[in-house]
N, C-alpha and C positions, 0 to 999 in steps of 0.2 A: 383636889381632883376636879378638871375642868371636864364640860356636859359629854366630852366625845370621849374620854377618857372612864366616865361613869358609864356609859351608853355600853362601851366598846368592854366594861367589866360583867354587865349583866348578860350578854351575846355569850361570854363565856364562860359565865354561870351556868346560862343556858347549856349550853352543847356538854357541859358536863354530868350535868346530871345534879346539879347544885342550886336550880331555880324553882322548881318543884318537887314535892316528897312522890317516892315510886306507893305504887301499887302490887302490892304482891299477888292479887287478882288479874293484872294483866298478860297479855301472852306475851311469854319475850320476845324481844327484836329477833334471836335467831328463827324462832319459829316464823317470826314474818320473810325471811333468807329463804330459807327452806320451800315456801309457798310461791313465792315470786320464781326460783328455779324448777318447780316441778310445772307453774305457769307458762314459764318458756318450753320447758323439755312437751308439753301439749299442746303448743302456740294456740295458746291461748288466756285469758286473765281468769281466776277464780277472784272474784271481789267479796267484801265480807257483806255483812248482813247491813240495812240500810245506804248503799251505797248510792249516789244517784244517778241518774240517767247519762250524764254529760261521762262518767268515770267510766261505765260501760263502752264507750268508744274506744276500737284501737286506737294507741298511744297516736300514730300517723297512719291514716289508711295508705296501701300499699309500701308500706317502709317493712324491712326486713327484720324479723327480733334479730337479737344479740347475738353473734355467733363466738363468741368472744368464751372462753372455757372460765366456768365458775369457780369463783376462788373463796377459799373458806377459811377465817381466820380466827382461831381459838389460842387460849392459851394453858398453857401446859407446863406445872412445877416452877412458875414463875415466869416464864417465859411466852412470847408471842410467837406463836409460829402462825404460816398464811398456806394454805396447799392451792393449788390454782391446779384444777380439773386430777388428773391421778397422780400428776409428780409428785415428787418427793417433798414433804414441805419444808419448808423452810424460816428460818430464824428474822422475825422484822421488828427486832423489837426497841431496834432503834426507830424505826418510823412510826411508835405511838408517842405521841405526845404526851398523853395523860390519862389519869384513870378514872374508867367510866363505871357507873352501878354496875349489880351482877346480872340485872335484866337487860341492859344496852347490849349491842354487839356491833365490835368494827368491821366494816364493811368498805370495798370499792364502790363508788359511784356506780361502775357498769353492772353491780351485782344487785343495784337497786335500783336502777332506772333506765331506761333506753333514748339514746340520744341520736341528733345527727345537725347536718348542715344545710342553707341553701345554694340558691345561687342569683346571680346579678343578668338579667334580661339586658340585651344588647340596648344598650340606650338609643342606638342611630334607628331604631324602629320603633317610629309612633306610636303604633298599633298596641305594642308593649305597654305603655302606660297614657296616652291620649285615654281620660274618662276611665281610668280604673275603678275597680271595686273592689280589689283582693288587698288587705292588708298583705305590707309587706315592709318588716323590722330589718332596721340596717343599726349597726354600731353607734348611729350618731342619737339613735332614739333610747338607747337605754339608759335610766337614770339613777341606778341606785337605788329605785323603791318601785311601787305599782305603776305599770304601763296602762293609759287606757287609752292613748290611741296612739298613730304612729305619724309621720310626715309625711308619706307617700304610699301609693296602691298601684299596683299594677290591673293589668287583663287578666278578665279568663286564660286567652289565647295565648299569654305569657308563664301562667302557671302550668297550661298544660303544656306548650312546645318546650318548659325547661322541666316538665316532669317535677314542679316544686311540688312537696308534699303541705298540708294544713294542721300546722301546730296549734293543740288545742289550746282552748283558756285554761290559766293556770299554770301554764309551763313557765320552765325558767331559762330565760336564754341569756346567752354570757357570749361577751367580747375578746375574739380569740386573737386577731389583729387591730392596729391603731393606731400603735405608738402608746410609749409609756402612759399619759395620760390617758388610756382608754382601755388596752387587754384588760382583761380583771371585772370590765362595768357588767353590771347584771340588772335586771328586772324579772319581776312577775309580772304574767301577761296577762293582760285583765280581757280578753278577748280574742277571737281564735284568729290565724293571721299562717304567711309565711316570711322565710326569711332569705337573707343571703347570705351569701358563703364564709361571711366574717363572725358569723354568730350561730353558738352553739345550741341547742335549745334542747332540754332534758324534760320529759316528756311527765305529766303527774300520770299516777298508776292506783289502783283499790287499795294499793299495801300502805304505802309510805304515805304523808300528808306533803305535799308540796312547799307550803307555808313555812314549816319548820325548814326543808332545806334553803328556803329565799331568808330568812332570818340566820341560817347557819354560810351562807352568802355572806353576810354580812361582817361575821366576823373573819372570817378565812380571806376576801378579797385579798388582803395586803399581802398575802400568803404566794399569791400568783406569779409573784415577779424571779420569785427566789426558782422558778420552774422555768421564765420565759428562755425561748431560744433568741437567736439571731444579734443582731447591734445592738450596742445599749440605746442607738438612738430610735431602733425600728424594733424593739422585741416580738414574740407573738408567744401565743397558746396555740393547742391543738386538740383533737375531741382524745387524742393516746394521754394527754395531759390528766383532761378534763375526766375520761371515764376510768382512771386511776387516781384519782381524790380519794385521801380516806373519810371518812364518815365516821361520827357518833352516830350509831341509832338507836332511840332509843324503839319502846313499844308503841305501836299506831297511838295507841289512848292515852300514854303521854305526850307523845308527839304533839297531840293537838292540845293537852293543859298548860306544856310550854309556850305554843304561838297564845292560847290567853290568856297566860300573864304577861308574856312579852308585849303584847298586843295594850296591855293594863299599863307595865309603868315604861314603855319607851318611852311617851307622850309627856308623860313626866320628867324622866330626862331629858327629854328635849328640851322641855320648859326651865329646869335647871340651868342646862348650856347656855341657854337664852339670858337668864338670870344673870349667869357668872360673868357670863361676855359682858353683859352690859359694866358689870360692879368693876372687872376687870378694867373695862375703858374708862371708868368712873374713877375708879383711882389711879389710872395713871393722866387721866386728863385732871382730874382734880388741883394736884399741889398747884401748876402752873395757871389755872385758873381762876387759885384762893392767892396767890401770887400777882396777878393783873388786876384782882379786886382789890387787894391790899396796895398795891401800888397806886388804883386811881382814888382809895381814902385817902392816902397821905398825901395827895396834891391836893386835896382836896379841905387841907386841915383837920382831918374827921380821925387822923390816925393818933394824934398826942393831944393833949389839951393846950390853949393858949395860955401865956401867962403876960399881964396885963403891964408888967413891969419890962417886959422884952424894948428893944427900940423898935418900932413899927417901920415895914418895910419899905413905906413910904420914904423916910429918913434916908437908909440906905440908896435908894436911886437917887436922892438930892444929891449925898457925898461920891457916890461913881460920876454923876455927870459933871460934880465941881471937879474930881479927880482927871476927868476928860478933857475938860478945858483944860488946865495945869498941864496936858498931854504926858503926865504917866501911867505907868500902871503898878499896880502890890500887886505881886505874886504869891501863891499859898505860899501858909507860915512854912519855913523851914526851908525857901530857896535862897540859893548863895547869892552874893550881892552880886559876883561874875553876871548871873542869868537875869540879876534885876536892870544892870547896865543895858543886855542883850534886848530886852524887854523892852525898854524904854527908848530903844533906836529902831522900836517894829513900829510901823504904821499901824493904829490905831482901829476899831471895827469902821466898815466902811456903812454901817446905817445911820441914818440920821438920828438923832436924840429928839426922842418923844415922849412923853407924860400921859398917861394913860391915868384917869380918874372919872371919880362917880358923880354926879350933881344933879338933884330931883329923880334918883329911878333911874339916870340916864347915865352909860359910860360914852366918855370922851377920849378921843385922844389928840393930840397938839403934838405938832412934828416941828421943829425950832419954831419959828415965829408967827406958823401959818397957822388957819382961824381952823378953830378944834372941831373934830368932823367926830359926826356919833358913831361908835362901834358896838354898839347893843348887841346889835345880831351877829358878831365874833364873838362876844362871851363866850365860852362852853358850860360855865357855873358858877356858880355862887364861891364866893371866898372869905372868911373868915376878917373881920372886921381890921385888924392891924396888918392884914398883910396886903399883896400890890400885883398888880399886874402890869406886864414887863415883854419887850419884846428882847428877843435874844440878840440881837444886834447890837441889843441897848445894854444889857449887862455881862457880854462878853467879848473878845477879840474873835470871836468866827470871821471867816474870810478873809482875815488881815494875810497880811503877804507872806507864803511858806519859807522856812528855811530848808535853804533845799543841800543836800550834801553833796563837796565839793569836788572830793576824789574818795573814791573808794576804798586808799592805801590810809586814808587817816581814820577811816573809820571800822577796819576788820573786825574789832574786839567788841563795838557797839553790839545791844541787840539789837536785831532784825526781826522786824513784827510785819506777817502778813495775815491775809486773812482767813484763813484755814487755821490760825492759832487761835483764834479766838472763838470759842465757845456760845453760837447763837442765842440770845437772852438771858444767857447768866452773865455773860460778858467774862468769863473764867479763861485765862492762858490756860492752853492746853499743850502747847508744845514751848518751849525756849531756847532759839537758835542764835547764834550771834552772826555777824557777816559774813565771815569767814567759815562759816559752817554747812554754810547754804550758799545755793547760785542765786546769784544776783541780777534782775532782769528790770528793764528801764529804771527808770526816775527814781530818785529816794527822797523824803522828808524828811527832817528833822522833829523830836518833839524832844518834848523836856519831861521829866518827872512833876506830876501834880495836873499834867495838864490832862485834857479831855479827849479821847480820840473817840472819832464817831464817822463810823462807814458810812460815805454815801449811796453804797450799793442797794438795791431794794429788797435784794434774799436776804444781807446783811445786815439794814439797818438795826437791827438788837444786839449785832455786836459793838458795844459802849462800853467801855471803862476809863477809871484814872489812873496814866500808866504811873505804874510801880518805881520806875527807872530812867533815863535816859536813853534813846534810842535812833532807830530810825523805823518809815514804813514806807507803803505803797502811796501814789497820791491819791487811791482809792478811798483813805482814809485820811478824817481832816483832822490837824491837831489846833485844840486853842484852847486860851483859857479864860476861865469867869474871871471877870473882874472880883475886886477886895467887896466884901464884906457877901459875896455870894459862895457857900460850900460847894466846892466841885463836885464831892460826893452825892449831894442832893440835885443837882444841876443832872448827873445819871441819873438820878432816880424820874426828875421829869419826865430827861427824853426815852426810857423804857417804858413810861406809863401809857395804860391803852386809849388816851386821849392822845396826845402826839401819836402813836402807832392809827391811828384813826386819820387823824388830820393828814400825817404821812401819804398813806396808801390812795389820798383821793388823787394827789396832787404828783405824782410821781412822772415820771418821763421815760419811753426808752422801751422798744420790746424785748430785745435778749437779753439784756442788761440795765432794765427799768432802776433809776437813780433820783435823789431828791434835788433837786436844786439850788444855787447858795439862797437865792432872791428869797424859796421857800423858807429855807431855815433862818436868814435874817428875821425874817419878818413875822418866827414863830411865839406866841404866845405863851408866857412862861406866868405861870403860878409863883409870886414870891410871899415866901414868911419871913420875919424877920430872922435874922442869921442864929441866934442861941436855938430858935424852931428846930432852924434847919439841921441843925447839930441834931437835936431829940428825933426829929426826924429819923435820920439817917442811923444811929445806934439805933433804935427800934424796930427798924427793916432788917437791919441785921444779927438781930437775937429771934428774931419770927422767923428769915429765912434759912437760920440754922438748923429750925424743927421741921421746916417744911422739905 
């Protein structure tokens, strides 16, 4: 149960009669019915004992009472019936909701309150509101809870040439037009004001407590819509609406122990909602947050232990870069010797081969022959004693020359991978279409199974994976692949870590379609462990991310 959903069960505790225990000393709510109509039939209020001064006011000086015929609703052999003034009464017992103590009694709103409307002062005259003083409530100020002041005031000379009347403090006034997001808005008015013609305002009296109907507000709002007239897009209320509301009422003197327990633990609910929202956003931000931590450990060697017997990843960039001279390449285990032919007639990565190492405290790096220039302040961290650091240029074929596909009749059956299929930072296929399945729009790529595709888009760069298959894709997205003795699998795992996503996002280009660059990603700094690592690595991100 989330806090508005706790909130919105105690409101209806409330109005049932289920949030506080009755008093069998109290007078019942009928007898307060009966008081409030013998009040009108003498126009005038009997108020009970202690009342105070402010409640002695008429409801609105010069506002007319009720003329509206009093309806009196009992029930009878199980059933509801409602008589409104001498007619016949009649069966409503479909419009109770639910059942109230034997001291409660349902009631219309007009049998318990007296309401009305105002009105809107011609704007084009100054006069109307230059230097006002008169509060004056419009739809856009009520907010769901106590009002204590308003946006705007009109004149004297405004209230009186529109004959507005002065709604006390305490009333409760509701938004009868708006648009959906608005009919329905109510407040209690923490100070005496008038209003305009879009807002209802229901007047406090000696009988009733106020409080308890702005809390019985609360939960009934949502109630409003199922009444509105007009377009779905412009609905409204009306006061024939409003002053035909049923009502729980209970006795004045519960009345007012429910607004103080309600008053006791909403604040607590609140703080609940508060609570839950947070834990709510906590775990669902959580996994993918324990996921970019866990991801910058394992670049970091901090995820597996080293083992001392591994070949040091130094070794490795010696044998790539002899392998580079020799101008081939090894493709991951398990490609056909077709694709290694293919391979080895692609041009070769276009970076130059450089050696990246440490000596006194200091990293170097040496680009073929040229005098070794300190890169200290590229570091990003520390690394594990056997393993290297490595520009991507240097231990894979990125940007070498695409294969681009040559007619679209030899390729129907291929899949076709765009970028809507692919799953932002899981890098998980979400869809699998083949050529032929799907329309086909510009350029297409070749890639191979094993190798690496990696969006250059900037929404999309976390879409990385090792395609599963042979294909084709967009040139949105680049295919290559790590050189021998580096795991493809672990090569994703770099470029999803929140250091490359860091280094990424400084350097990017492009406003509506901000992209990385090749220059950038030749020249990205890669974390290398020796190849058995990378293997431990890479199984242990993937028995973590099973749980996660």
């Amino acid at each position: 149960m989330n806090g508005a959903q706790l909130k919105n069960s105690i409101l209806q505790w409330a109005i049932q009669g289920k949030l506080v225990p009755q008093n069998p000393k109290d007078e019942p709510a009928q007898k307060l019915l009966e008081r409030i109509a013998a009040s009108r039939n003498e126009s005038s209020l009997s108020l009970p004992k202690g009342t105070s001064s402010t409640s002695l006011r008429s409801p609105c000086k010069g506002t007319k009472q009720s003329k509206n015929p009093t309806s009196r609703i009992y029930r009878e052999n199980g059933v509801w019936y409602e008589q409104v003034g001498t007619a016949t009464p009649k069966d409503i017992s479909d419009e109770i909701p639910f059942e109230i103590p034997e001291s409660w009694a349902w009631c219309r709103l007009k049998d318990a309150f007296e309401t009305s409307s105002g009105s809107t002062p011609l704007s084009s005259r100054v006069e109307y509101y230059k230097n006002g003083s008169v509060n004056w409530v419009r739809t856009t100020d009520l907010n769901n809870g106590i009002l204590t002041e308003c946006e705007k005031r009109i004149t004297e000379l405004a209230k009186k040439d529109y004959n507005l009347a002065i709604i006390p403090r305490e009333s409760i006034c509701i938004a009868m037009y708006g648009g959906r997001g608005t009919i329905g808005k109510y407040a209690l008015i923490d100070f005496d004001t008038t209003i305009n013609q879009s807002v209802c305002a229901i007047y406090p009296n000696g009988f009733c407590y106020s409080k308890y109907i702005f809390y019985y507000m609360q939960f009934y709002r949502p109630l409003w819509m199922q009444f509105a007239a007009g377009s779905r897009k412009d609905p409204n209320i009306n006061q024939i609406i409003i002053k035909n509301c049923l009502i729980p009422l209970p006795p004045l003197a519960e009345q007012k122990r429910i607004v103080a327990k309600l008053e006791q633990v909403l604040p607590l609910a609140e703080e609940y909602g508060a609570a839950q929202e947070q834990l709510d956003k906590l775990n669902k931000e959580l996994p993918e947050a324990l996921k970019k931590s866990i991801l910058q450990e394992a670049i970091q060697g901090k995820l597996v232990p080293q083992n001392p017997k591994d070949e040091p990843a130094q070794k490795l960039l010696e044998r790539i870069a002899a392998s580079r001279n020799e101008s081939s390449l090894s493709l991951p285990k398990g490609t056909s010797s077709a694709s290694l032919r293919e391979a080895k007639a692609t041009k070769q990565s276009k970076a130059l081969p450089s050696r990246i190492y440490r000596e006194n405290g200091v990293w170097y790096e040496q680009i073929g022959s040229a005098t070794p220039k300190d890169i200290t302040d590229e570091i990003p961290f520390e690394i594990p004693e056997n393993w290297a650091w490595c520009r991507l240029g240097n231990c894979s074929d990125y940007a070498a020359s695409k294969e681009k596909a040559k007619s679209f009749d030899d390729i129907q059956e291929m899949w076709s991978l765009d970028l809507e299929d692919i799953e932002k930072n899981s890098g998980r296929i979400v869809k699998r279409l083949r050529v032929c399945e799907r329309k086909i729009v510009g350029e297409k790529v070749v890639f191979k199974k094993g190798q690496v595709l990696y969006s250059k888009l900037r929404p999309y760069l976390k879409k990385i994976l090792v395609a599963p298959e042979d294909g084709v894709c967009s040139s949105e997205i680049v295919p290559f692949s790590p050189f021998e003795y580096l795991d493809a699998d672990y090569l994703v795992t770099v470029l999803k870590s929140p250091h490359v996503d860091y280094t990424i996002n400084l350097v990017t280009y492009g406003v509506k379609m901000p992209r990385v660059g090749t220059d950038t990603m030749l020249n990205l700094l890669i974390p290398l462990p020796p190849l058995a690592e990378q293997k431990r690595i890479v199984t242990k991100l993937e028995q973590l991310f099973k749980v996660l």
